[in-house]
TISEMI-608207 format. One record per residue (C-alpha): residue in three letters; x, y, z negated. Coordinates in steps of 0.5 Angstrom, whole numbers, padded with zeros to 4 digits, always signed. Layout:
N
alaXYZ/...
***
This chain:
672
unk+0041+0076+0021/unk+0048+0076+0024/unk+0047+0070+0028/unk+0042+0074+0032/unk+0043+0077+0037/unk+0037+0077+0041/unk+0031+0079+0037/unk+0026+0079+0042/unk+0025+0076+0049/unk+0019+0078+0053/unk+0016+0074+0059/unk+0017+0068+0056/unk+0013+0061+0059/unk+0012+0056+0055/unk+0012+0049+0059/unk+0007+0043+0057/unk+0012+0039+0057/unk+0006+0033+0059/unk+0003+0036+0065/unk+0004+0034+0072/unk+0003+0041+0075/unk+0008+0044+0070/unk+0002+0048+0067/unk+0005+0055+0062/unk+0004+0058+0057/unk+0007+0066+0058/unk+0008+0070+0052/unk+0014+0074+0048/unk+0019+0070+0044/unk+0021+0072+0038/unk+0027+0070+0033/unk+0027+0072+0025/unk+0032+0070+0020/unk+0028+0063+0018/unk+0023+0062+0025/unk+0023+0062+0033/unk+0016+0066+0034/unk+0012+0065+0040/unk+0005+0070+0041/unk+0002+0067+0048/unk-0003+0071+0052/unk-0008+0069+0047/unk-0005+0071+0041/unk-0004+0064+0040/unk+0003+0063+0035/unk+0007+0057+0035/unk+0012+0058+0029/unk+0018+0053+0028/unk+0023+0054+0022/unk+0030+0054+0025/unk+0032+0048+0020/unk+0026+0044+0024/unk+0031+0045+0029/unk+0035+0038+0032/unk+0037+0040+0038/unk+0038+0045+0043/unk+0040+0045+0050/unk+0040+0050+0055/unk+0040+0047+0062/unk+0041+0049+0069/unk+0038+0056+0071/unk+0032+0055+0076/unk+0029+0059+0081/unk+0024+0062+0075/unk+0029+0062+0071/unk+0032+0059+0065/unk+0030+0053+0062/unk+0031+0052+0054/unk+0030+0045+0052/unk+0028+0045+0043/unk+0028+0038+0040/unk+0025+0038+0032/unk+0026+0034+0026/unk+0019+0034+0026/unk+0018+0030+0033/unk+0016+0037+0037/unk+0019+0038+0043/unk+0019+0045+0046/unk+0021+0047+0053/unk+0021+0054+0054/unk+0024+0059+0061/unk+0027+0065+0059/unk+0027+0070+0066/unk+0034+0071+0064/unk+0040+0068+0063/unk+0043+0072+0059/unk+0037+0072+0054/unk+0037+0065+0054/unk+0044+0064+0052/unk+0044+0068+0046/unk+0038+0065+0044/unk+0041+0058+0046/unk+0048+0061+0041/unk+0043+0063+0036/unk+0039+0057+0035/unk+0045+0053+0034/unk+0047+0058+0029/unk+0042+0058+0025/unk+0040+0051+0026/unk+0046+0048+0023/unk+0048+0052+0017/unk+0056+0050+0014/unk+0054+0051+0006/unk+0047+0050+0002/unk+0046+0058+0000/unk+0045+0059+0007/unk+0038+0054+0007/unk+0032+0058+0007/unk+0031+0055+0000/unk+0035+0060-0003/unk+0032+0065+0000/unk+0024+0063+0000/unk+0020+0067-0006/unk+0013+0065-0007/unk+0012+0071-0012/unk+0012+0067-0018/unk+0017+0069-0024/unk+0022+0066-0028/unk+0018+0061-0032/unk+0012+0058-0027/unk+0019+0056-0023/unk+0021+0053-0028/unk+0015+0049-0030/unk+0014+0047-0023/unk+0020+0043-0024/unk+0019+0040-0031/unk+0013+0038-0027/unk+0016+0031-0026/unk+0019+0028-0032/unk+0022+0021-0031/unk+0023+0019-0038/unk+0016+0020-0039/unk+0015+0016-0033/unk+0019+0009-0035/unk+0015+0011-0042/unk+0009+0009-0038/unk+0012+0003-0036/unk+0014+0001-0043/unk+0021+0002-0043/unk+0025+0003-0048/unk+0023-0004-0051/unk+0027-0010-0055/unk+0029-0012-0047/unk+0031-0006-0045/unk+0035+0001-0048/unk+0036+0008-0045/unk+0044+0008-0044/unk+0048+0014-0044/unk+0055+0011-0041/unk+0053+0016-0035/unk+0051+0023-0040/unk+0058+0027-0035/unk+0057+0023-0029/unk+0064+0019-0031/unk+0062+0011-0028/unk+0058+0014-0023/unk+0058+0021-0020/unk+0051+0019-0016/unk+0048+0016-0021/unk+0042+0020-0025/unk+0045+0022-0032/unk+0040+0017-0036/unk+0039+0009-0035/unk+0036+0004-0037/unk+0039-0003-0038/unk+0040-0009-0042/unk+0040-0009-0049/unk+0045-0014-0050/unk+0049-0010-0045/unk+0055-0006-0048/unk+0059+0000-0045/unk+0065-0004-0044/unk+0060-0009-0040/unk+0058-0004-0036/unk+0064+0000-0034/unk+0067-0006-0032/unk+0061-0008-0027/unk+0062-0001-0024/unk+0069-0002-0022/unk+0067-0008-0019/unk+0060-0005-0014/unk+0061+0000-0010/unk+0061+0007-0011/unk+0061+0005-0018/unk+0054+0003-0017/unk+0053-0002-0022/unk+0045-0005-0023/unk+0040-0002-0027/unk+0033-0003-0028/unk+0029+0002-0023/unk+0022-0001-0025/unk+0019-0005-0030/unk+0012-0010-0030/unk+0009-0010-0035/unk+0003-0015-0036/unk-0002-0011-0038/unk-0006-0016-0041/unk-0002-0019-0046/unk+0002-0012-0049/unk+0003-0011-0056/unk+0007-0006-0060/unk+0011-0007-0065/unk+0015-0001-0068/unk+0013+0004-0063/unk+0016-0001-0058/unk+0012-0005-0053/unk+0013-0012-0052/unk+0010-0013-0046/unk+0013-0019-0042/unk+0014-0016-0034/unk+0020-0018-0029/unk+0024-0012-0027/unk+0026-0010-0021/unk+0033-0008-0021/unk+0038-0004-0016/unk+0046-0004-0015/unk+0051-0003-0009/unk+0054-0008-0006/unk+0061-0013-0010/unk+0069-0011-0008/unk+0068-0018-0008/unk+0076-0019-0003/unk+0077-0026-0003/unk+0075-0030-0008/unk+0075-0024-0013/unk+0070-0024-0018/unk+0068-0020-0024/unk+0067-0023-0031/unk+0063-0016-0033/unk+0059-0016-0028/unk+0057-0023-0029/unk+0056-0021-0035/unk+0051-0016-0034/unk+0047-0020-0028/unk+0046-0026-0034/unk+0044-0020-0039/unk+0039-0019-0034/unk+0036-0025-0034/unk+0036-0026-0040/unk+0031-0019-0042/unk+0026-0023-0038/unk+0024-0029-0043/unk+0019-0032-0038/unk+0023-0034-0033/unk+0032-0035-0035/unk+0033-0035-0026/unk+0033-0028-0022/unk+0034-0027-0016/unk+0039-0022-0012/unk+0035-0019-0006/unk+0041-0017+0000/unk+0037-0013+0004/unk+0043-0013+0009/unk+0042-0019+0015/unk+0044-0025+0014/unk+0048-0026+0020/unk+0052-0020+0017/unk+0054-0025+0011/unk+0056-0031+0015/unk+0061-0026+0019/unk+0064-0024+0013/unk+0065-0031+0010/unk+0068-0033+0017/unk+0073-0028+0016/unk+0075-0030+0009/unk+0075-0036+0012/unk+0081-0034+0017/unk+0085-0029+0012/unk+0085-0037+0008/unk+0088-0041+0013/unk+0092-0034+0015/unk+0095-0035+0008/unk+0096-0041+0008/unk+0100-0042+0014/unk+0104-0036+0012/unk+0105-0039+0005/unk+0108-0045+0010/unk+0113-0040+0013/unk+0116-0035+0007/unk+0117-0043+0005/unk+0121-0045+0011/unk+0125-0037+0009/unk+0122-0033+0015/unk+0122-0026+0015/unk+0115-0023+0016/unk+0116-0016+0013/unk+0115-0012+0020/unk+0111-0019+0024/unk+0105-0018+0027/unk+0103-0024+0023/unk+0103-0019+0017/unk+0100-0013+0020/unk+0094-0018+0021/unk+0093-0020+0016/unk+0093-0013+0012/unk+0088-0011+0018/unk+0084-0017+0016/unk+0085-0015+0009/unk+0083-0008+0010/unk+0077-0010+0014/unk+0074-0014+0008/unk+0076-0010+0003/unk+0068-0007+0000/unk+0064-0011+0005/unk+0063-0017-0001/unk+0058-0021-0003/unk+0056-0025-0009/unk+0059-0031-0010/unk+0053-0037-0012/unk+0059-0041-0016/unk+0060-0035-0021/unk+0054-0033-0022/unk+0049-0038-0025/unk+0042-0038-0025/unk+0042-0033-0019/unk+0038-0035-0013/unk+0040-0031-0007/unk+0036-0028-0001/unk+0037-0024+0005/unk+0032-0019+0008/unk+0036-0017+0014/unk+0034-0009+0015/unk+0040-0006+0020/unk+0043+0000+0018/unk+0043+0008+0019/unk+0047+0007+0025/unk+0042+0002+0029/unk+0035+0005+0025/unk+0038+0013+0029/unk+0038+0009+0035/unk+0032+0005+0035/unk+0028+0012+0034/unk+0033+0016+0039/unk+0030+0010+0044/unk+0022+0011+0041/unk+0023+0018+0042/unk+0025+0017+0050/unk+0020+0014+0051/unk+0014+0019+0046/unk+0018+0024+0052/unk+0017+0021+0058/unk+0012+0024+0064/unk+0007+0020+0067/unk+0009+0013+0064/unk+0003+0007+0064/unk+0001+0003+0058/unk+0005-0003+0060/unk+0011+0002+0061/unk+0009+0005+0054/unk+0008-0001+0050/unk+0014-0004+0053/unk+0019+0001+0051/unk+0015+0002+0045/unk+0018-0006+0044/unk+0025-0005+0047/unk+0026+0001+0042/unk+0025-0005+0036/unk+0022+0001+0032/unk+0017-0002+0030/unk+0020-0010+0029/unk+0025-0005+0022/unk+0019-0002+0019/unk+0016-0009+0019/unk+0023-0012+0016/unk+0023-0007+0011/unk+0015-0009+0009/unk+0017-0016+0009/unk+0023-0015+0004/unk+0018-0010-0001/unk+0012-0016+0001/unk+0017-0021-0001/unk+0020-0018-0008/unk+0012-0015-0010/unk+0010-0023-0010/unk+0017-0026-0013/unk+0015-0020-0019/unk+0008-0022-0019/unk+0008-0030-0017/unk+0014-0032-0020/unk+0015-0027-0025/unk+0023-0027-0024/unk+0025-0020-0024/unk+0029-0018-0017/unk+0036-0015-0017/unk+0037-0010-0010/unk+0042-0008-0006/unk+0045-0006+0001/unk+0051-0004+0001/unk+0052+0002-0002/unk+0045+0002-0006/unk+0041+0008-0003/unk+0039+0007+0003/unk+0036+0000+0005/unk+0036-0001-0003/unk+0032+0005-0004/unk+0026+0003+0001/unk+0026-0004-0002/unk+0025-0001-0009/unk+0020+0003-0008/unk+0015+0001-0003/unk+0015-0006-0008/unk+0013-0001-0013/unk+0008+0002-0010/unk+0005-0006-0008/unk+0005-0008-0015/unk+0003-0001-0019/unk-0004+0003-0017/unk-0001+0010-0021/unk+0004+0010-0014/unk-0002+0011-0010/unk-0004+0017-0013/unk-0002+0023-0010/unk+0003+0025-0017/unk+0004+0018-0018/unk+0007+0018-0010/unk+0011+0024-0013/unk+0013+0020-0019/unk+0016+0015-0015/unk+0019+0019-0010/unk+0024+0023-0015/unk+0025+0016-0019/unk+0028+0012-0013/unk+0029+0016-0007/unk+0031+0022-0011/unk+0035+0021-0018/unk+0038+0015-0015/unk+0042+0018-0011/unk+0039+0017-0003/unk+0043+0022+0001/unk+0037+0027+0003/unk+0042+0033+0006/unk+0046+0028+0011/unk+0041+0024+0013/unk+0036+0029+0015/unk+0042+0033+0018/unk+0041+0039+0013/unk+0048+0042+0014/unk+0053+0042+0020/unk+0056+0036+0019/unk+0057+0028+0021/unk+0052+0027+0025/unk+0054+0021+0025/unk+0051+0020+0017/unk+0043+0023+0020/unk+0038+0017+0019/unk+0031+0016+0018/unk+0032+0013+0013/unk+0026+0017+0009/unk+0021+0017+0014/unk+0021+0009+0015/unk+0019+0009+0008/unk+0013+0014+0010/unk+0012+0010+0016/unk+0011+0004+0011/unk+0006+0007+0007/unk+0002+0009+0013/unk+0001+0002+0014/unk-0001+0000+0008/unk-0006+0006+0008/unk-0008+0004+0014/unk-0009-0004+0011/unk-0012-0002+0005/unk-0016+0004+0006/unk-0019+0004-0001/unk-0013+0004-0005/unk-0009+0011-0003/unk-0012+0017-0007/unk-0009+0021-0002/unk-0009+0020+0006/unk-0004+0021+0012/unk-0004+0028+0012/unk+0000+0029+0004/unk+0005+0023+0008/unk+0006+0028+0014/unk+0006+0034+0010/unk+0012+0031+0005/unk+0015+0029+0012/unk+0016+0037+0014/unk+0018+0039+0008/unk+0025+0034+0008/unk+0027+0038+0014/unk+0025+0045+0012/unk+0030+0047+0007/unk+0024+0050+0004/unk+0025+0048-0003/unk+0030+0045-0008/unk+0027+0037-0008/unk+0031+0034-0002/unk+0036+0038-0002/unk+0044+0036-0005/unk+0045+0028-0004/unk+0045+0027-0011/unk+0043+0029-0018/unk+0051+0031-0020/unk+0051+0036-0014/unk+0044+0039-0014/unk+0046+0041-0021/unk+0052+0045-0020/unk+0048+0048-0014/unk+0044+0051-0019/unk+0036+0049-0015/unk+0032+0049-0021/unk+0033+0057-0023/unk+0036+0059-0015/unk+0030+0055-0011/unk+0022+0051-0013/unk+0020+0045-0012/unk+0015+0043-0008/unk+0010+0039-0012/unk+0007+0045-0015/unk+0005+0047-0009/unk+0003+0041-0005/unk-0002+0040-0012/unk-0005+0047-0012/unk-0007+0043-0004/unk-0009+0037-0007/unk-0017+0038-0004/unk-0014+0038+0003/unk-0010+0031+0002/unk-0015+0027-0002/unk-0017+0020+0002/unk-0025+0019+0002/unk-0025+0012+0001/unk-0021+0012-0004/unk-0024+0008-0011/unk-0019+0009-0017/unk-0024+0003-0022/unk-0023-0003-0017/unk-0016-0002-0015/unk-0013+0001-0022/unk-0010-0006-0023/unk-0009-0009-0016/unk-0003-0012-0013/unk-0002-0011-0006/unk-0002-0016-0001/unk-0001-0014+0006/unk+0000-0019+0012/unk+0005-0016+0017/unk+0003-0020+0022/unk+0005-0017+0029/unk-0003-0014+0031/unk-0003-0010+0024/unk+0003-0006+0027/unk+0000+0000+0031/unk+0004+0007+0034/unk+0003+0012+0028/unk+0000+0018+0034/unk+0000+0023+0028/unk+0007+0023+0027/unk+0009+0023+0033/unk+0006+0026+0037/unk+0002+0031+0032/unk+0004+0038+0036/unk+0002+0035+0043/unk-0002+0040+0047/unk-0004+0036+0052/unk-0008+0030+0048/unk-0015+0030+0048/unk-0018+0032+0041/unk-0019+0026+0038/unk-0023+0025+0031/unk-0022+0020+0026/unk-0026+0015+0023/unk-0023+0018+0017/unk-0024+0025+0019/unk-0032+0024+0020/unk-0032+0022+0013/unk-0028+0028+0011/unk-0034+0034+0014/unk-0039+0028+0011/unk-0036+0030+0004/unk-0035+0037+0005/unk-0042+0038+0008/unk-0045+0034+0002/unk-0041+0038-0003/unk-0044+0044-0001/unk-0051+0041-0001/unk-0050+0040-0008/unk-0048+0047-0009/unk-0054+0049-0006/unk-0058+0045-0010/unk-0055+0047-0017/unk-0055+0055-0013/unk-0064+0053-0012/unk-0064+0050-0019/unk-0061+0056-0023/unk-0065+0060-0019/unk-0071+0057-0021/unk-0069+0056-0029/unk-0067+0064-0029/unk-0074+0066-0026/unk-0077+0061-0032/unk-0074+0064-0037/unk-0077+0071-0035/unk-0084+0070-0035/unk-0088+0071-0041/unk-0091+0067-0047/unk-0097+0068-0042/unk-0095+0063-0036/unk-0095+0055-0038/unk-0091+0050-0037/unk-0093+0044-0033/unk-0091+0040-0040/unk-0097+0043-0043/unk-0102+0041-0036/unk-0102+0033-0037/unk-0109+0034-0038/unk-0115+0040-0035/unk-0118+0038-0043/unk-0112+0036-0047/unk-0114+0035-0054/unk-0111+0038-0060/unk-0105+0033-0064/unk-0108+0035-0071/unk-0116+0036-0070/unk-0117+0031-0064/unk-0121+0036-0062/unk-0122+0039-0054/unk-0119+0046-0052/unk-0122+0049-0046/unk-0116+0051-0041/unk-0115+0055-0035/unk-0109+0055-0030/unk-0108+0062-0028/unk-0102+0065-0029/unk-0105+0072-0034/unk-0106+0079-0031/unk-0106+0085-0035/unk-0112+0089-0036/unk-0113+0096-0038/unk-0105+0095-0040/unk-0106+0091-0046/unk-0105+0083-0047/unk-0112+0081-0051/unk-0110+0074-0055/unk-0115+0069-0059/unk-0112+0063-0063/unk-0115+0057-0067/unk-0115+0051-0068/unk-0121+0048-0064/unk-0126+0051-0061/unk-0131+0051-0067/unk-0126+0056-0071/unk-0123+0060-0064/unk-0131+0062-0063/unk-0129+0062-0055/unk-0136+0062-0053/unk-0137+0069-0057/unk-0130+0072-0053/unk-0132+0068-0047/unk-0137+0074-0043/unk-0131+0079-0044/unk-0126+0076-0040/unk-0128+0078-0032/unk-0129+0070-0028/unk-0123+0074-0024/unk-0120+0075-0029/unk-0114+0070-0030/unk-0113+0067-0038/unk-0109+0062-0041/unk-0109+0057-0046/unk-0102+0055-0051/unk-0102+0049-0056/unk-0096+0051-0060/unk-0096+0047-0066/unk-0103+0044-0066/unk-0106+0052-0066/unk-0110+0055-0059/unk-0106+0061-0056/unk-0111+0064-0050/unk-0107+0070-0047/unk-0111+0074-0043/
***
């Protein structure tokens, strides 16, 4: 609270930022340790969680007062005018206070208490358990073992603890590789294919023969620099798929990239050479601008590698061409200029839409994920990925591919599963990609939200093969930015672990489970998709602009319902007419057993004169339900009409007066 200093602000108006004739909102503005409160003339609150917050910016003072420019991590732009200049400058200051927190227990996952004790918060983060996860996909097997070599985070530091790599390969083999990859990021198995089909077990081991996607970082591969242990390893890999001895090496990096490293190796080669001709003609170079070039060069290619084909044997290479964070940040700068742009025409939008090239990335990442689902599947080839330091572009590729080729990534905890698989454990840099802490913003990418958008696309495809619909990808969305829980905070395992989150903060999949009704997808059908490998076309008209994440907060857009959400309040208003039915039918069953021996059933009306099953004989019935007379219930039984004497009891009974007959093991039970 000592960041704030202004805790409300009256006679606040809230601009719609879309509309020609700067149409507002006026109400008072309020700010709290975790949220900016606005409460209009009608009531109506609109919350942003400081942590949302990507900018602010304070611009020049008009003649109705101070305009407030807020930008958010979740694409809501808010534009207030604050009466006074002062006021604004001190929410200006403390908005940028408390948007961008210099240490992690200062997030408002520290400070977040759902009421739940101890051992709830500790059960909703053994929620997912990742051995039992690769247990599903047949590993440990006799191709693949669990491997302890990282148990204190010693090869890799952002590394999870427990790997799973060749059995053939030893920890020299191992260690020897991480010196060799970037950030020590040696490959690892990331996912296994099993064939389902033709699995058997053995001694508790599966024997299923799948291809396996892989992940590493990009080689230190200086010029002409290899590495025996990592070739080592690389054929270990081969080796653990029987079906197939090649493999591919996916480098998700485009390839332009790659013939503009081999030309610089090519000049640091002829550089070499003329400057070997001239410490042989004893020219003195130590100080020269020769040598400092070269150092230059040197340095300029030093961890920028790629394999060589000529060390690595039965290894074919393909590259992908993903950009890096840096262009992938300003393409989503350019869309979301063009998202805020007043009064643009549809070839305006559309041609900026174009221009950002958002929408060509989400294509190449989709075609790299189409590309490694069809070598696992088609040629059974398992597939080593890497970017260059394997957790940003390789984390996309691997996961996306996984969820193409395994049906359990489609349900809503499958879709968890695999966020805490390949995006989690492995290390991808949540908190300086999202900006969750002052720091480089340099470092901020949207890396993440590609992947969802990814998937969106898919359930846009393959509308029956998702068990849940865009509003659970949204919702992951928020909570990445929000600091709210404990999951995408820290950059990797070592460093979520010495922040203590599992006993200091909770995790967020419990939570999205207790709502899992919300996030369903009606159309989806688990029995015709439980094997189904996706295949989908990522020709240029199948990509549209996903409106819902991006302009989801807009005020000024027409209420548009779904087709999706159309089939939602069909599903709802059927769910709550079988509930009716069920409420009627218990009704009706409890009013049944109150009534007496007296009332027959509608088993027993088959027939105005049934006959008796063991005299074949005609008893006389009379449908009325009996009355009391005189308070007292007057009963004759027998067998046929012969041995009950009916005829002798009949002028009794009023003409008006209701009786009824029962057969109760083959003897007449008339009740009057």
């Amino acid at each position: 609270m000592e960041h704030i200093r202004t805790t409300k602000v009256e006679q606040v108006k809230l601009l719609d930022r879309f509309s020609t004739s700067n149409k507002s909102l006026t109400g008072t503005l309020y700010l709290t340790a975790t949220h900016l409160l606005f409460i209009d003339s009608h009531q109506k609150e609109t919350w942003i969680l400081h942590h949302h917050i990507a900018s602010v910016e304070k611009l020049a003072l008009t003649t109705s007062g101070c305009p407030l420019v807020i930008q958010c991590k979740n694409f809501r732009t808010v534009h207030f005018i604050v009466p006074r200049e002062r006021d604004c400058h001190d929410i200006y200051n403390s908005l940028l206070q408390l948007s961008k927190q210099a240490k992690y227990e200062d997030l408002y996952a520290f400070s977040y208490n759902p009421k739940q004790n101890d051992s709830e918060r500790l059960q909703g983060w053994q929620l997912i358990d990742l051995a039992e996860e690769y247990k599903r996909m047949g590993v440990p097997n006799s191709h693949w073992q669990l491997s302890d070599a990282n148990r204190d985070y010693k090869i890799c530091e952002t590394y999870p603890r427990e790997l799973y790599v060749p059995r053939i390969a030893s920890k020299p083999i191992i260690v020897g590789s991480s010196k060799f990859r970037s950030k020590g990021r040696f490959p690892v198995l990331s996912y296994y294919h099993q064939d389902k089909e033709n699995l058997t077990w053995i001694l508790g081991r599966s024997r299923g023969k799948g291809a396996a996607i892989c992940r590493c970082s990009q080689p230190l591969s200086g010029f002409s620099a290899r590495c025996l242990e990592d070739e080592h390893l690389l054929q270990a890999i081969s080796k653990a798929n029987p079906v197939n001895r090649y493999m591919y090496v996916m480098d998700t990096r485009p390839k332009r990239r790659m013939q503009s490293w081999w030309a610089t190796q090519k000049d640091i080669g002829r550089f070499i050479v003329r400057i070997s001709s001239k410490i042989r003609n004893d020219e003195k170079i130590r100080e020269s601008n020769e040598k400092k070039r070269l150092n230059a060069m040197a340095n300029r290619a030093a961890g920028k590698g790629y394999e060589n084909e000529d060390n690595y044997s039965n290894i074919r290479f393909q590259f992908v061409g993903i950009e890096n964070i840096h262009v992938m940040r300003s393409s989503l700068q350019k869309l979301l200029e063009v998202n805020g742009t007043k009064g643009l025409s549809v070839n305006d939008f559309y041609s900026g839409l174009e221009s950002s090239g958002w929408l060509r990335h989400i294509k190449a990442v989709m075609d790299a994920a189409i590309f490694l689902a069809k070598a696992i599947t088609v040629e059974n080839a398992s597939v080593l990925v890497h970017c260059s330091d394997g957790w940003d572009r390789t984390s996309q590729v691997c996961s996306l591919g996984s969820l193409l080729l395994d049906s359990y990534y489609r349900t809503i905890k499958g879709f968890m599963v695999l966020i805490e698989k390949d995006w989690i454990s492995f290390g991808h840099k949540f908190s300086e990609r999202c900006g969750h802490l002052d720091g480089d913003p340099k470092e901020v990418s949207p890396v993440f939200t590609q992947f969802l958008e990814c998937v969106w696309h898919l359930t846009e495809q393959f509308p029956q093969a998702f068990e849940f619909s865009e509003a659970f990808l949204l919702q992951i969305h928020e909570h990445i930015h929000s600091c709210q829980f404990g999951n995408f905070l820290g950059n990797c395992q070592k460093e979520r672990e010495e922040l203590k989150l599992k006993e200091k903060t909770y995790s967020l999949w419990p939570f999205l489970l207790e709502d899992q009704k919300k996030y369903l997808n009606p159309l989806y059908s688990s029995k015709s998709h439980r094997f189904t490998v996706l295949e989908p076309n990522t020709i240029s008209f199948n990509f549209k602009f996903w409106r819902n994440m991006y302009h989801q907060f807009d005020r000024t857009l027409h209420p548009r319902q779904s087709v999706f959400n159309i089939i939602m309040n069909m599903n709802e208003q059927n769910e709550q007419l079988e509930k009716d039915i069920k409420d009627l039918e218990s009704k009706i069953k409890q009013r049944k057993n109150k009534q007496t021996d007296g009332i027959l059933t509608k088993e027993l009306l088959h027939s105005v004169h049934p006959e008796s099953p063991t005299l074949k004989t005609s008893l006389c019935f009379k449908e009325q339900t009996l009355l009391p007379v005189n308070d007292a219930l007057r009963t004759i039984e027998g067998s046929s009409l012969a041995d009950n004497r009916y005829s002798e009891y009949a002028e009794e009974f009023s003409k008006s007066e209701p009786a009824v007959v029962s057969l109760e093991y083959g003897v007449a039970r008339m009740t009057c």
